[in-house]
C-alpha positions as CSV (number, residue, x, y, z in Angstrom):
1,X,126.0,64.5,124.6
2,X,124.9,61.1,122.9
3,X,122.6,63.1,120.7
4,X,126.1,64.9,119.2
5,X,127.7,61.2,118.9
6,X,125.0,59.9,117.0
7,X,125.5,62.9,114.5
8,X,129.1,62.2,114.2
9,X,128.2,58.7,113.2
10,X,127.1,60.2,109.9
11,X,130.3,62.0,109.3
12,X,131.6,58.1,108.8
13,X,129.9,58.5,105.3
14,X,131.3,61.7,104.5
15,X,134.4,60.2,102.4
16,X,132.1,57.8,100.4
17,X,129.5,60.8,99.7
18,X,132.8,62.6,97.9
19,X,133.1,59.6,95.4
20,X,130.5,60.2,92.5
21,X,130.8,56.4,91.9
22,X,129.9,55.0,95.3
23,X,127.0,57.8,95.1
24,X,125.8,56.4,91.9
25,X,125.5,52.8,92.6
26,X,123.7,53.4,95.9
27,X,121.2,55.4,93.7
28,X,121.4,52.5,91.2
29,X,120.5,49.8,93.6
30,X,118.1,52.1,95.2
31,X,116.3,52.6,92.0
32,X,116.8,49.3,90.9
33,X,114.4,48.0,93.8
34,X,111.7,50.5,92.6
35,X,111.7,48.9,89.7
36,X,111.8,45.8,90.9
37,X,108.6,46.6,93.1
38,X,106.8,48.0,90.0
39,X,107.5,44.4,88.1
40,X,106.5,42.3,91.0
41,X,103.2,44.6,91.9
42,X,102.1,44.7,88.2
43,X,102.3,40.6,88.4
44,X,100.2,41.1,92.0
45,X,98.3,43.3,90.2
46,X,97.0,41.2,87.3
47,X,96.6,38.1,88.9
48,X,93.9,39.6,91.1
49,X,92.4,40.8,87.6
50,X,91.9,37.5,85.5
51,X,89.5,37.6,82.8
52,X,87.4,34.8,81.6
53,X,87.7,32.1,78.9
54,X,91.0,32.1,77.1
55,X,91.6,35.3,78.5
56,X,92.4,33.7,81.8
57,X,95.0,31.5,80.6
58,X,97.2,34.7,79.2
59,X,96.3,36.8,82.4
60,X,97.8,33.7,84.6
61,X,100.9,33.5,81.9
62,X,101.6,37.2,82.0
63,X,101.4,37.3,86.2
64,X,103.8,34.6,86.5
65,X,106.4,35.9,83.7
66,X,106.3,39.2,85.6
67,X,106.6,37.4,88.8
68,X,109.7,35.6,87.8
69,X,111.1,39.1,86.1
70,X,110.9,40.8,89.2
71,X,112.9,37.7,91.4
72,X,115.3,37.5,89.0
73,X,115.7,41.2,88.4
74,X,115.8,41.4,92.9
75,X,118.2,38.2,92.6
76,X,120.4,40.1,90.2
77,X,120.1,43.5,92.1
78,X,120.9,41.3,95.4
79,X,123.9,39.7,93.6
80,X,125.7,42.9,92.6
81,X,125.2,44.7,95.3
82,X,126.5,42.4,98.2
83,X,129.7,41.2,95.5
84,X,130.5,44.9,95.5
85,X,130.1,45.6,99.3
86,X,132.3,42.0,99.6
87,X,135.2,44.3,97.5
88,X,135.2,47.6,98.6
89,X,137.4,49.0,101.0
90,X,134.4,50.1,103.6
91,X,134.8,49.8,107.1
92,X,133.2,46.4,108.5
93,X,130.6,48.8,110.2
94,X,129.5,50.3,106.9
95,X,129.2,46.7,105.4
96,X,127.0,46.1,108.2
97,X,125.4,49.9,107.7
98,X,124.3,48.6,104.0
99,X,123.2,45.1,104.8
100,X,121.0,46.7,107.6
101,X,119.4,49.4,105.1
102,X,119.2,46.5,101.9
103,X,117.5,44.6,104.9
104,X,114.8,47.2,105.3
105,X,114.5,48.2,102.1
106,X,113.7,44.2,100.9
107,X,111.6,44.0,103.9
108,X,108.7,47.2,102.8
109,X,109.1,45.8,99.4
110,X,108.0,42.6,100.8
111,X,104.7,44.1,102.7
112,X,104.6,46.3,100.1
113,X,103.4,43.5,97.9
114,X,101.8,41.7,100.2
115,X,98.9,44.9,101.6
116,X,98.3,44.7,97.9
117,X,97.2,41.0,97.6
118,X,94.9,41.3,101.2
Protein backbone atom coordinates (compact mmCIF):
# COMPACT_ATOMS: atom_id res chain seq x y z
CA UNK A 1 0.00 0.00 0.00
CA UNK A 2 2.91 2.56 0.69
CA UNK A 3 4.49 1.41 -2.50
CA UNK A 4 1.06 2.88 -4.47
CA UNK A 5 1.50 6.26 -2.18
CA UNK A 6 4.81 6.82 -3.15
CA UNK A 7 3.71 6.59 -6.91
CA UNK A 8 1.00 9.05 -6.37
CA UNK A 9 3.57 11.43 -5.00
CA UNK A 10 4.68 11.88 -8.60
CA UNK A 11 1.31 12.60 -9.87
CA UNK A 12 2.05 16.07 -7.67
CA UNK A 13 4.25 16.96 -10.87
CA UNK A 14 1.80 16.09 -13.34
CA UNK A 15 0.32 19.92 -13.70
CA UNK A 16 3.85 21.38 -13.99
CA UNK A 17 4.95 18.58 -16.67
CA UNK A 18 1.82 20.10 -18.81
CA UNK A 19 3.49 23.60 -18.90
CA UNK A 20 6.15 23.66 -21.77
CA UNK A 21 7.73 26.58 -19.81
CA UNK A 22 8.35 25.05 -16.34
CA UNK A 23 9.60 21.87 -18.57
CA UNK A 24 12.10 24.10 -20.28
CA UNK A 25 13.70 25.79 -17.51
CA UNK A 26 14.21 22.55 -15.50
CA UNK A 27 16.01 21.29 -18.70
CA UNK A 28 17.74 24.76 -18.81
CA UNK A 29 19.09 24.67 -15.34
CA UNK A 30 19.73 21.05 -15.72
CA UNK A 31 21.88 21.64 -18.67
CA UNK A 32 23.25 24.65 -17.49
CA UNK A 33 25.12 22.53 -14.61
CA UNK A 34 26.61 20.29 -17.37
CA UNK A 35 28.11 23.01 -18.66
CA UNK A 36 29.01 24.37 -15.73
CA UNK A 37 30.90 20.97 -14.84
CA UNK A 38 32.60 21.01 -18.24
CA UNK A 39 34.10 24.69 -17.44
CA UNK A 40 35.11 23.91 -14.01
CA UNK A 41 36.70 20.25 -15.08
CA UNK A 42 38.60 21.74 -18.02
CA UNK A 43 40.18 24.38 -15.29
CA UNK A 44 40.83 20.92 -13.03
CA UNK A 45 41.99 19.57 -15.96
CA UNK A 46 44.71 21.96 -17.08
CA UNK A 47 46.03 22.88 -13.92
CA UNK A 48 47.13 19.27 -13.39
CA UNK A 49 48.77 19.76 -17.00
CA UNK A 50 51.21 22.87 -16.59
CA UNK A 51 53.91 23.11 -19.06
CA UNK A 52 57.27 24.51 -18.38
CA UNK A 53 58.90 27.99 -18.69
CA UNK A 54 56.58 30.73 -19.80
CA UNK A 55 54.24 28.17 -20.71
CA UNK A 56 53.42 27.70 -17.05
CA UNK A 57 52.44 31.10 -16.31
CA UNK A 58 49.51 30.90 -19.26
CA UNK A 59 48.57 27.29 -18.18
CA UNK A 60 48.08 28.70 -14.35
CA UNK A 61 46.14 31.99 -16.05
CA UNK A 62 43.90 29.94 -18.22
CA UNK A 63 42.96 27.29 -15.04
CA UNK A 64 42.05 30.03 -12.86
CA UNK A 65 39.97 32.20 -15.65
CA UNK A 66 38.05 28.89 -16.25
CA UNK A 67 37.79 28.34 -12.56
CA UNK A 68 36.18 31.65 -11.89
CA UNK A 69 33.85 31.10 -15.33
CA UNK A 70 32.48 28.12 -13.98
CA UNK A 71 31.61 29.76 -10.15
CA UNK A 72 30.23 32.57 -11.62
CA UNK A 73 28.41 30.77 -14.43
CA UNK A 74 27.09 28.07 -11.04
CA UNK A 75 26.52 31.46 -9.07
CA UNK A 76 24.32 32.73 -11.87
CA UNK A 77 22.65 29.28 -12.55
CA UNK A 78 22.08 29.20 -8.57
CA UNK A 79 20.70 32.75 -8.69
CA UNK A 80 17.97 32.30 -11.27
CA UNK A 81 16.95 29.21 -10.36
CA UNK A 82 16.04 29.68 -6.56
CA UNK A 83 14.56 33.57 -7.58
CA UNK A 84 12.24 31.66 -9.81
CA UNK A 85 11.31 28.82 -7.29
CA UNK A 86 10.90 32.06 -4.72
CA UNK A 87 7.97 33.25 -7.50
CA UNK A 88 6.25 30.51 -8.64
CA UNK A 89 3.11 29.32 -7.52
CA UNK A 90 4.52 25.65 -6.46
CA UNK A 91 3.39 23.99 -3.47
CA UNK A 92 5.94 24.53 -0.45
CA UNK A 93 6.66 20.64 -0.88
CA UNK A 94 7.78 21.08 -4.52
CA UNK A 95 10.00 24.13 -3.43
CA UNK A 96 11.46 21.79 -1.11
CA UNK A 97 11.29 18.83 -4.03
CA UNK A 98 13.73 21.30 -6.18
CA UNK A 99 16.03 22.46 -3.47
CA UNK A 100 16.50 18.67 -2.49
CA UNK A 101 17.29 17.62 -6.29
CA UNK A 102 19.56 21.27 -6.96
CA UNK A 103 21.11 19.90 -3.61
CA UNK A 104 22.16 16.60 -5.16
CA UNK A 105 22.87 17.72 -8.30
CA UNK A 106 25.63 20.56 -6.85
CA UNK A 107 26.70 17.86 -4.58
CA UNK A 108 28.07 15.05 -7.66
CA UNK A 109 29.20 18.13 -9.41
CA UNK A 110 31.26 18.73 -6.42
CA UNK A 111 32.89 15.04 -6.23
CA UNK A 112 32.69 15.07 -9.58
CA UNK A 113 35.50 17.54 -9.68
CA UNK A 114 37.11 16.64 -6.93
CA UNK A 115 37.83 12.28 -8.09
CA UNK A 116 39.38 14.26 -10.89
CA UNK A 117 42.02 16.22 -8.94
CA UNK A 118 42.90 12.75 -6.56
Amino acid sequence: MNHLKELALFHLLDKYAKDDNTVKAVFDHVRNIGLIAVVLGAAAWKQKHIGEGWVAVWDHATAAVLGFLGFGLAWLNHENLFSKVRRSSATRWIKVLVALLYMVAVGQLVQFLQAGRA
